[in-house]
C-alpha positions in Angstrom: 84.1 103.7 64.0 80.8 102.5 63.9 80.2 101.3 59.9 76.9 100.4 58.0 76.0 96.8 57.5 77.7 95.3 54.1 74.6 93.4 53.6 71.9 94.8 51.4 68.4 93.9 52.9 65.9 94.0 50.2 63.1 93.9 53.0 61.0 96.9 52.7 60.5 99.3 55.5 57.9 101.8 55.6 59.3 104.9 57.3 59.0 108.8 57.2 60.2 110.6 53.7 63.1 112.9 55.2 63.4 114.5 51.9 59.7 116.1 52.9 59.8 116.0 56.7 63.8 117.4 56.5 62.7 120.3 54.8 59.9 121.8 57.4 60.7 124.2 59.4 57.9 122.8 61.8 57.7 119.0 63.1 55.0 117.3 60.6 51.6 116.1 61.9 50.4 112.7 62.1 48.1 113.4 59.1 51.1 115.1 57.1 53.3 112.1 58.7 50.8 109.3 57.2 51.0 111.3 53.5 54.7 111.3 53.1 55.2 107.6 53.8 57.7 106.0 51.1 59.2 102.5 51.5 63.0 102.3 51.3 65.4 99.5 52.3 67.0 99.1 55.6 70.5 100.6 54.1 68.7 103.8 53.2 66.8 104.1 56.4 70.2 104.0 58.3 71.2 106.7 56.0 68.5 108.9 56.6 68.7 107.8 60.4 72.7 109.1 60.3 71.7 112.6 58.2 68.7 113.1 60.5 71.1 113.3 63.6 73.7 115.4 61.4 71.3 117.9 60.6 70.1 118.0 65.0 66.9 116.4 63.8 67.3 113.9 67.0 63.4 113.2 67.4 63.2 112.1 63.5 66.4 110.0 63.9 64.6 108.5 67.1 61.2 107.4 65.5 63.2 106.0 62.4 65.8 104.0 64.7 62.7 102.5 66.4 61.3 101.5 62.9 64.6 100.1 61.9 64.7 97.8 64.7 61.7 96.1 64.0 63.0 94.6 61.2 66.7 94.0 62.6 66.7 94.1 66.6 70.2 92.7 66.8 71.9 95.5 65.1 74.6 97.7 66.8 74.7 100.2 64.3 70.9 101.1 64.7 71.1 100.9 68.4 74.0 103.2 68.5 72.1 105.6 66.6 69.2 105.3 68.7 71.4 106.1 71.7 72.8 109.0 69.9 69.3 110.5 69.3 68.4 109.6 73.0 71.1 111.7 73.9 70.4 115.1 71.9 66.7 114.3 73.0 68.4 114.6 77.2 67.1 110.7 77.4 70.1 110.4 79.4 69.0 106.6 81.4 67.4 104.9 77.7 70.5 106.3 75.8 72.7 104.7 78.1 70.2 101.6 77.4 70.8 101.6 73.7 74.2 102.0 74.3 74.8 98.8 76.0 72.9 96.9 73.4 75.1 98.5 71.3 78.3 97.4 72.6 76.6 94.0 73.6 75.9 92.9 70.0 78.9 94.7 68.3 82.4 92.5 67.2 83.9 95.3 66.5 86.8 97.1 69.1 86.2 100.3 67.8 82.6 100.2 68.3 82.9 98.6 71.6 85.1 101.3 72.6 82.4 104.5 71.3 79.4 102.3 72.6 80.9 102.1 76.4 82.5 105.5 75.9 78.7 107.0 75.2 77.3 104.5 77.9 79.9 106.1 80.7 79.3 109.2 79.7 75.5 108.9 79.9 75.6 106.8 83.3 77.4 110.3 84.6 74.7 112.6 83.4 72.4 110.3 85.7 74.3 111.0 88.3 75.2 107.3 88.5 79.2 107.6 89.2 79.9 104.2 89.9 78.2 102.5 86.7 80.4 105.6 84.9 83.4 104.0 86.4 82.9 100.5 85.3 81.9 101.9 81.4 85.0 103.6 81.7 86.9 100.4 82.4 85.5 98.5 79.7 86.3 101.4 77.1 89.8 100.6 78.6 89.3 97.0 76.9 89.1 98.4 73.7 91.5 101.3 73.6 92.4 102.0 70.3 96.2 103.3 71.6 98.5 104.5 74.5 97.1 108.2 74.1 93.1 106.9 74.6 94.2 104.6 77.6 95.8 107.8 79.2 93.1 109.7 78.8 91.0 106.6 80.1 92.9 106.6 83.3 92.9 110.5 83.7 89.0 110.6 83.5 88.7 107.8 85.5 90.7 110.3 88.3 87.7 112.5 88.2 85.0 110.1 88.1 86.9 108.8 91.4 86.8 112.4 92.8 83.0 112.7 92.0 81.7 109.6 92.9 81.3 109.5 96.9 81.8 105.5 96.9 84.8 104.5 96.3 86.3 100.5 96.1 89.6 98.2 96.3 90.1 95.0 94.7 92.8 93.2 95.0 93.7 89.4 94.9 96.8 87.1 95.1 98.0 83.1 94.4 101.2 82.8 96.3 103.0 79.4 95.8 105.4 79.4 98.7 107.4 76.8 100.7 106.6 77.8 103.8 102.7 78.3 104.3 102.6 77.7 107.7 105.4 79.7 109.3 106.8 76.4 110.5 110.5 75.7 111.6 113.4 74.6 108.9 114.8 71.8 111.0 112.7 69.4 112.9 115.1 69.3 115.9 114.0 71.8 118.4 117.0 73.7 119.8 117.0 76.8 122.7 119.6 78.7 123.4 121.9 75.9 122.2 120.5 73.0 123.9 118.2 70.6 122.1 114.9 70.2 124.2 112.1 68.5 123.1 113.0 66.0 120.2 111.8 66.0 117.0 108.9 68.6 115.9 105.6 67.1 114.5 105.3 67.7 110.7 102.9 70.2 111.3 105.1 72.4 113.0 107.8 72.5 110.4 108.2 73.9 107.1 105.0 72.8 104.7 104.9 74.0 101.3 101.3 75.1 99.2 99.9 78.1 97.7 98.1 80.8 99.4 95.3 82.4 97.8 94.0 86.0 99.2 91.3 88.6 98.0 91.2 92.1 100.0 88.0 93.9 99.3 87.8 97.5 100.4 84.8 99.7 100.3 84.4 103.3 101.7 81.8 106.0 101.3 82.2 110.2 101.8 79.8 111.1 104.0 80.5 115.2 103.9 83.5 116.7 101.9 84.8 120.4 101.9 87.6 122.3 100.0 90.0 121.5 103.6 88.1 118.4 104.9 87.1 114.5 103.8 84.8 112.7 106.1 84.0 108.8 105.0 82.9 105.6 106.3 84.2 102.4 105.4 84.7 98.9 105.4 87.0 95.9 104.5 86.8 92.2 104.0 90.6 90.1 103.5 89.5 86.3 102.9 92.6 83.8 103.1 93.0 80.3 102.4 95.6 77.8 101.8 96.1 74.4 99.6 99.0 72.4 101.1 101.2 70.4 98.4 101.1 66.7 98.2 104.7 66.6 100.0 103.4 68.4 102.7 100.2 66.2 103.3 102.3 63.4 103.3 104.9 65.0 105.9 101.8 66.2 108.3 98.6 63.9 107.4 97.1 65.9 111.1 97.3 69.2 109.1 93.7 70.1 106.8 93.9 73.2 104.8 90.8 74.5 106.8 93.2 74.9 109.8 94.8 77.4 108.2 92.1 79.5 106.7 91.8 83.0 108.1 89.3 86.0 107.6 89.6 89.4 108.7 86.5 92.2 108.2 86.1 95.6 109.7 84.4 99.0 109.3 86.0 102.6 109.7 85.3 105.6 109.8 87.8 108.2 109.4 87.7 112.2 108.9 90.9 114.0 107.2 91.7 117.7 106.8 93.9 119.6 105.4 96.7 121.3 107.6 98.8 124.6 107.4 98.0 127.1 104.5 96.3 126.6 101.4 98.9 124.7 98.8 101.4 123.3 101.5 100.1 120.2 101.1 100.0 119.6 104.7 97.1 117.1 105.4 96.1 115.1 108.9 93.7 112.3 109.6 92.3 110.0 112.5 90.0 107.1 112.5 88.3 104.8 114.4 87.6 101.1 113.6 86.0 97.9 115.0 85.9 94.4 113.5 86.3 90.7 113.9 89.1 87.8 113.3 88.2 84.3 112.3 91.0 81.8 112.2 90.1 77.7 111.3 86.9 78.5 111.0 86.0 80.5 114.0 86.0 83.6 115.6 89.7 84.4 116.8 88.9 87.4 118.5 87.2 90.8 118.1 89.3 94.3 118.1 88.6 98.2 118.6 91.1 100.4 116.8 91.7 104.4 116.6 94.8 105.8 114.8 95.9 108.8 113.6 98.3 110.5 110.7 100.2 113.3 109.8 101.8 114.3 106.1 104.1 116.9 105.3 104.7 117.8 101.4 108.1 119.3 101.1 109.0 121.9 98.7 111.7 118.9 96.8 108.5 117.0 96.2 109.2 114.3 99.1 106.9 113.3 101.5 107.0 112.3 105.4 104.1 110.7 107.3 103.9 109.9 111.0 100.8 107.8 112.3 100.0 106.2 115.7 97.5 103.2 116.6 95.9 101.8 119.6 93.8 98.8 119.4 92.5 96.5 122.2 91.4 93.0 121.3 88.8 91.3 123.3 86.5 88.0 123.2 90.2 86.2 121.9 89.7 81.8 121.6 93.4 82.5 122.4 94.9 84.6 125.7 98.1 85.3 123.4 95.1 87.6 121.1 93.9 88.9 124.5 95.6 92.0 123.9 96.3 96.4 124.2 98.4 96.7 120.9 100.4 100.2 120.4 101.8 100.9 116.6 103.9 104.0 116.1 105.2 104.5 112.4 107.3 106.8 110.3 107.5 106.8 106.3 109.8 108.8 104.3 109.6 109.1 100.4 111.9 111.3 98.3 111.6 111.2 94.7 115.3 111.7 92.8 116.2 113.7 89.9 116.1 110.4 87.3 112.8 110.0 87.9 113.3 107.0 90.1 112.3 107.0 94.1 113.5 105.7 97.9 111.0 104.9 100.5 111.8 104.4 104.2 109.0 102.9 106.7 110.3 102.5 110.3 107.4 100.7 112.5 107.2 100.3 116.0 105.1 97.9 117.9 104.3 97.2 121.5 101.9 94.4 122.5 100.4 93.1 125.8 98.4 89.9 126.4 97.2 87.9 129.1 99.7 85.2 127.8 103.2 85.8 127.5 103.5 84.6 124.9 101.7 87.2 122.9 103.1 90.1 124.8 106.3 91.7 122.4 108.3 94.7 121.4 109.2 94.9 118.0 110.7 97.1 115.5 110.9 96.9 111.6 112.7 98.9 108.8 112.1 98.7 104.9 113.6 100.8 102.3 112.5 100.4 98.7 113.8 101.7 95.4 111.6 102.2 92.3 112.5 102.8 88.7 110.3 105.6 87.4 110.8 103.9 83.9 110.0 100.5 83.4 111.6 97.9 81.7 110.4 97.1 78.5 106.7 96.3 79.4 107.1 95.7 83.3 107.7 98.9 86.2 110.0 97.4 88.6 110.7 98.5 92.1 112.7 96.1 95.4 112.7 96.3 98.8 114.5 95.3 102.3 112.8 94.8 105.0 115.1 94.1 108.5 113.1 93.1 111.8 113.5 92.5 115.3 110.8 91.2 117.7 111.7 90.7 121.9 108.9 88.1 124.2 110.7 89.3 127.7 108.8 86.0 129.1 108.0 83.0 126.3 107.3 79.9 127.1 107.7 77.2 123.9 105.4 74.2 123.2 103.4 75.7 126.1 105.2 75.1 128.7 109.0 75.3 128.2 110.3 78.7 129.5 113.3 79.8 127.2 115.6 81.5 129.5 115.8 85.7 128.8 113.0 85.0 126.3 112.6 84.9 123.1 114.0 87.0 120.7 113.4 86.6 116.3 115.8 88.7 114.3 114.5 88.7 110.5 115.8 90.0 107.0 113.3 90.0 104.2 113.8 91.0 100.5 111.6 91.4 97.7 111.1 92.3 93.8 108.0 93.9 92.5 107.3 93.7 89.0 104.0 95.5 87.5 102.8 95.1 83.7 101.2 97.6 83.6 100.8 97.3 79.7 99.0 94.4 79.5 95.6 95.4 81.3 92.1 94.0 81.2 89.8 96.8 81.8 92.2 98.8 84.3 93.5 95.6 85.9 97.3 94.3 85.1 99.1 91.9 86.4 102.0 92.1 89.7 104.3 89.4 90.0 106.3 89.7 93.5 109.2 87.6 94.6 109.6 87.4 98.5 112.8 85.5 99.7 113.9 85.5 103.4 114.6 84.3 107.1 113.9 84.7 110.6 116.7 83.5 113.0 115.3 83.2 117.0 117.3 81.4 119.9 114.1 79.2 120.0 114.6 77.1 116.7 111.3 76.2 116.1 111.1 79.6 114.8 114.1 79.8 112.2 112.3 80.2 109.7 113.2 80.2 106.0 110.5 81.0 103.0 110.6 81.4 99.3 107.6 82.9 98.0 106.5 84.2 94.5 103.0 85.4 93.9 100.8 86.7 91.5 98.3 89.1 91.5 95.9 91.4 89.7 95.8 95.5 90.7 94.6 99.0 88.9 96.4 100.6 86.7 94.4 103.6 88.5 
C-alpha cells in the first residue's frame, strides 16, 4: 500500500486550513481561501491531502497535492494522491499522468502495482485500450499473489475483447546442429549408387543458432454479435550465426546467406455458424505479401483460405481449412508456383484434465521447375498435461511426413530415376513456465529431435534442436 514518507520535513508549507474549509458546506472563496491560511509541515499536508479525498472533497485534495509538490516533486505518495483526486474530479488523461509519475518514482512493489493498476484503469476511461493493456502488464510485474495475477490475466481477456487492435509477439534462439538443412554424410548417394563425390561443406550439416521474432498485428474493422471483420498484418524476421566448426567446414558459407524475411497483410472476415451457442464458427481470408531470402526479394505471393470449426457437445473441437496461393516475381523457378493446402485438426480434451491434438495437412505444389513441384502429406499428434509439473506445463508431439518430386533433378542437373521422395519423423517437448513471467511474458523451452530419410542422400537429414523463447501467459 502506498505509505507516508518516514522523514519529518520541517519545511513549512503554506496551504488551506481543512479544519475551516472541511467544515463548509459551500467551496470557500479566494478572499475566505487567503484568511484561513495556516502553515503546517509536509507530513500534515499529506494528512489532510488523504482525509480531504476520504471525506469526497477531491478539488481540495487536488489544490493541496499541487502545493505539496512544490516543495517535494519526486514524491510518489503525493503524486498518487494527486491522481486519486484527478480521478473523483473525471480528469481521466492527467490522472493517468500522475499515475505514472507515481509508479515511476516509487521502490515500492505494492505501490508499483496500485500506481499501474489506477494508470490502466484511467487509460480505459480514455478510451485508450491499448495503453490499458500495457498498464495491465506491468501491474502483472508486481503482483502481490497467484489470485491478483489471475485476475490480471482475466481483465486482460476483456481489454483484448474491447480494444479493436490487437498484437503477437513472439521470439526464439534456437541453437541447433543443423541450420542449414544440409545432408549428414558428405557422400552423395541415389537410389544406392554414389554419384557426384563428395558434397561441398556448405551443403552438409552446419551447426549455429537461429534467432527468429514473429510480429503480428491486426485491427477489427466492423464486429457484430455473429460476425468479426479485421485487417491485418505480419512481419517473421530470421537470421542465423554459424558456429566456429561450421565456418571452418564451409569458409564459402556467410550467415547473410541464410537470412530470410517474410511480411504480409490479411484481411479476413469470420462468422458465426448454425444456432446461437453451438459454437459453430467459419472464416475466409485473403492475403498478399513478399519473401526475401540472402538479402533479396525471393518472390511475391497471393493467398485466400478458408475455415470451418465445429464445437462438440464433449467439449472437443474439429477444424477443416483450405488454401490457395500463387507465387509470382520468384529469383527462383522452383518458387514460381500454384500452391494448394488442405488441413484437418482434431482436439479432444480427456476427463484428467489433460488433451490430444491431431493435425493432418495436405499439400500440393506446382512450379515451373521440377524441382519445386511436390505432393506431400503430414500427421502430428500432441499430448498436453492440463497440470503442470512443478513450475513448468508440459505437452509433446510427433510429427510423421512424407513429400513425393515425380520429376527431381539433384545438383541441377542429375535426374534421380522415379524422383525424389523424403520420408521424415519429427518429435518434440514443449515446456512453458508459465510461473515465472515478466509482465505477461514467460519463458518456452522446446526440444526438437528428428530425421528425414530420401533416396537422394543429400537430403538425409538429421537435426537436434533446442530453443528458447518468450510467449504470453494471455
Amino acid at each position: 500500500m502506498l505509505t507516508q514518507p518516514s522523514a519529518i520535513w520541517r519545511k513549512g508549507l503554506r496551504v488551506l486550513a481543512l479544519s475551516i474549509i472541511l467544515l463548509s458546506a459551500a467551496p470557500p472563496s479566494d478572499a475566505q481561501e487567503a484568511a484561513n491560511t495556516q502553515t503546517v509541515t509536509i507530513e500534515q499536508g499529506a494528512a489532510l491531502t488523504a482525509q480531504a479525498l476520504r471525506i469526497g472533497r477531491p478539488d481540495v485534495a487536488l489544490k493541496l497535492s499541487d502545493a505539496l509538490l512544490q516543495a517535494r516533486p519526486k514524491d510518489p505518495l503525493i503524486h498518487f494522491m494527486r491522481a486519486t483526486a484527478q480521478t473523483q474530479l473525471g480528469q481521466a488523461g492527467p490522472g493517468r499522468r500522475s499515475a505514472a509519475r507515481a509508479y515511476r518514482l516509487s521502490d515500492d512493489p505494492g505501490d508499483k502495482f496500485q500506481a499501474a493498476q489506477l494508470a490502466a484503469r484511467l487509460a480505459l476511461q480514455e478510451e485508450r485500450p491499448t495503453l490499458a493493456q500495457i498498464w495491465l502488464r506491468r501491474t502483472a510485474i508486481h503482483a502481490p499473489d497467484d489470485k491478483a495475477k489471475a485476475l490480471i490475466a482475466r481483465d486482460y481477456k476483456v481489454l483484448r475483447r474491447i480494444n479493436p487492435w490487437s498484437f503477437r509477439l513472439r521470439g526464439e534462439l534456437r541453437p541447433s546442429s543443423n541450420i542449414n538443412n544440409g545432408a549428414d554424410t558428405a557422400l552423395q548417394v541415389i537410389d544406392g549408387v554414389p554419384v557426384t563425390g563428395r558434397l561441398s561443406g556448405g551443403a552438409q550439416a552446419l551447426s549455429g543458432v537461429i534467432g527468429s521474432l514473429d510480429i503480428a498485428t491486426s485491427y477489427r474493422l466492423r464486429q457484430s454479435d455473429r460476425s468479426l471483420t479485421s485487417v491485418g498484418g505480419r512481419l517473421y524476421v530470421q537470421r542465423v550465426r554459424f558456429s566456429d566448426e561450421a565456418r571452418e567446414m564451409a569458409p564459402e558459407v556467410d550467415n547473410s546467406d541464410y537470412a530470410s524475411t517474410y511480411g504480409e497483410v490479411s484481411l479476413r472476415h469470420a462468422f458465426a455458424v448454425g444456432p446461437e451457442g453451438m459454437g459453430g464458427s467459419a472464416a475466409v481470408d485473403v492475403a498478399l505479401g513478399t519473401s526475401w531470402w540472402g538479402g533479396e526479394r525471393n518472390y511475391d505471393f497471393a493467398r485466400v483460405g478458408g475455415e470451418r470449426t465445429w464445437r462438440l457437445s464433449d467439449g472437443s473441437r474439429i477444424r477443416a481449412h483450405a488454401s490457395a496461393e500463387t507465387r509470382f516475381s520468384a529469383r527462383y523457378s522452383t518458387n514460381d508456383a500454384d500452391i494448394l493446402g488442405i488441413g484437418l485438426r482434431y482436439f479432444v480434451p480427456l476427463d484428467n484434465g489433460d488433451s490430444m491434438t491431431a493435425t493432418l495437412a495436405l499439400r500440393d505444389s506446382d512450379a515451373e521447375h521440377p524441382n519445386g513441384s511436390y505432393r506431400s502429406a503430414s500427421l502430428r499428434l500432441a499430448y498436453g498435461l492440463g497440470r503442470p509439473i512443478g513450475p513448468v506445463r508440459v505437452d509433446a508431439g510427433l510429427v510423421l511426413g512424407y513429400t513425393d518430386y515425380p520429376e527431381y533433378l539433384s545438383a541441377g542437373f542429375i535426374r534421380v530415376p522415379g524422383g525424389r521422395q523424403d520420408e521424415s519423423i519429427y518429435g518434440d517437448i514443449n515446456l512453458f513456465f508459465d510461473r515465472y513471467d515478466y509482465a505477461g511474458f514467460a519463458p518456452m523451452l522446446r526440444l526438437r529431435a528428428g530425421r528425414k530419410s530420401s533416396n537422394d542422400s543429400r537430403f538425409d537429414i538429421t537435426e537436434y534442436t533446442v530453443s528458447l523463447g518468450i510467449e504470453s501467459k494471455f
